[in-house]
N, C-alpha and C positions, 0 to 999 in steps of 0.2 A: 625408795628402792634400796634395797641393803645388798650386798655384792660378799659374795665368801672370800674370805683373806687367802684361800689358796688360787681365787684367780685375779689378785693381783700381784703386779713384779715387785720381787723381791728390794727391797733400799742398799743400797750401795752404798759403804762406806771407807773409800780407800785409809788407808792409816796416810797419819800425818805424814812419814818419810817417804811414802809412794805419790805426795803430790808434789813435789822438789820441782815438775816441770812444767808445775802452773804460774811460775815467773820466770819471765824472759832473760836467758844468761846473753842475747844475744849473740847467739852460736849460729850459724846455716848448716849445722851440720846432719840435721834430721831429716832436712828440705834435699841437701845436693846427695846426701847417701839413697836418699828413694827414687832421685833422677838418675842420679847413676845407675843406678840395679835397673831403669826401667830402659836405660838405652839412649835417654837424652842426650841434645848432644850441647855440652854444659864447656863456657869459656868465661875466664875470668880476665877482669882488667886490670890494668895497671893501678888505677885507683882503689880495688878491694870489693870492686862489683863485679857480682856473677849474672850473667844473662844464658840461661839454657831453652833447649827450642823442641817440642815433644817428636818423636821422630817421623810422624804424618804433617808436620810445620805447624798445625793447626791451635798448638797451646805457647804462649810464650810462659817465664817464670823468670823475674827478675830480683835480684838481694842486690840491695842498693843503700846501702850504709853510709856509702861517701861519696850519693846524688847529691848536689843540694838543691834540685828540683825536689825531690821526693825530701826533702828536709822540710821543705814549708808546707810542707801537707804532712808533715810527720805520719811518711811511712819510710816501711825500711823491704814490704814485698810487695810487689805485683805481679798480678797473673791477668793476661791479656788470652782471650778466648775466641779464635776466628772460625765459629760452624762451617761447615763446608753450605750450609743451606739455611741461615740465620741469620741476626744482629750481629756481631761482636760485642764481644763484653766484657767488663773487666771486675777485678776483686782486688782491694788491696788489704792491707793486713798491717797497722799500726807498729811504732815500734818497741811497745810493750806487747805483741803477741809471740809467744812461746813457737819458737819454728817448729815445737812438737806437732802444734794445733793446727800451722799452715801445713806441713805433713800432712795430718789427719783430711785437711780439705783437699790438698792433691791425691791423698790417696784415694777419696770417695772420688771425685773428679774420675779420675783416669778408671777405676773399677765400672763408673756408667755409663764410661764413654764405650766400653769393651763387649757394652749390650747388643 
């Protein structure tokens, strides 16, 4: 089977300074600027962890840096998922993953839920 080069997708090659956010600065800043803009309603602790709540209850999102529950399982997110008509389910996100990338999965997350 031979396939013409014009209908396959294009290769993508970001340049090397457009991928600076393929390693984890350890920031939340990607994560709580998208909860904020979406209405969450986002509280931090005394310890430097943020636990925000989607504003139907149904999504938790936690940055937990200085859990030391979630230190022994080295993570640093969790997103806890309660359907209104489901399992519950959870995601958590290591602490070398880029909060760009956890972004990236709340943002798909909450766009399917909008279906």
């Amino acid at each position: 089977m031979t396939t013409s080069t014009t209908l396959l997708p294009a290769v993508v090659r970001p340049a090397q300074e457009d991928r600076c956010w393929l390693s984890s600065d350890h920031c939340a800043g990607p994560v709580l600027g998208l909860l904020n803009s979406l209405g969450w309603a986002v509280v931090d602790t005394p310890e430097a962890n943020v636990h925000a709540t989607s504003p139907d209850g149904h999504v938790y999102v936690g940055w937990l840096p200085e859990d030391p529950a979630a230190w022994k399982r080295d993570i640093v997110w969790r997103v806890l998922v309660l359907p209104a008509d489901g399992a519950p389910w959870v995601q958590e996100f290591g602490i070398h993953t880029p909060s760009e990338a956890v972004a990236g999965f709340l943002a798909a997350l909450v766009a399917h839920s909008s279906h």
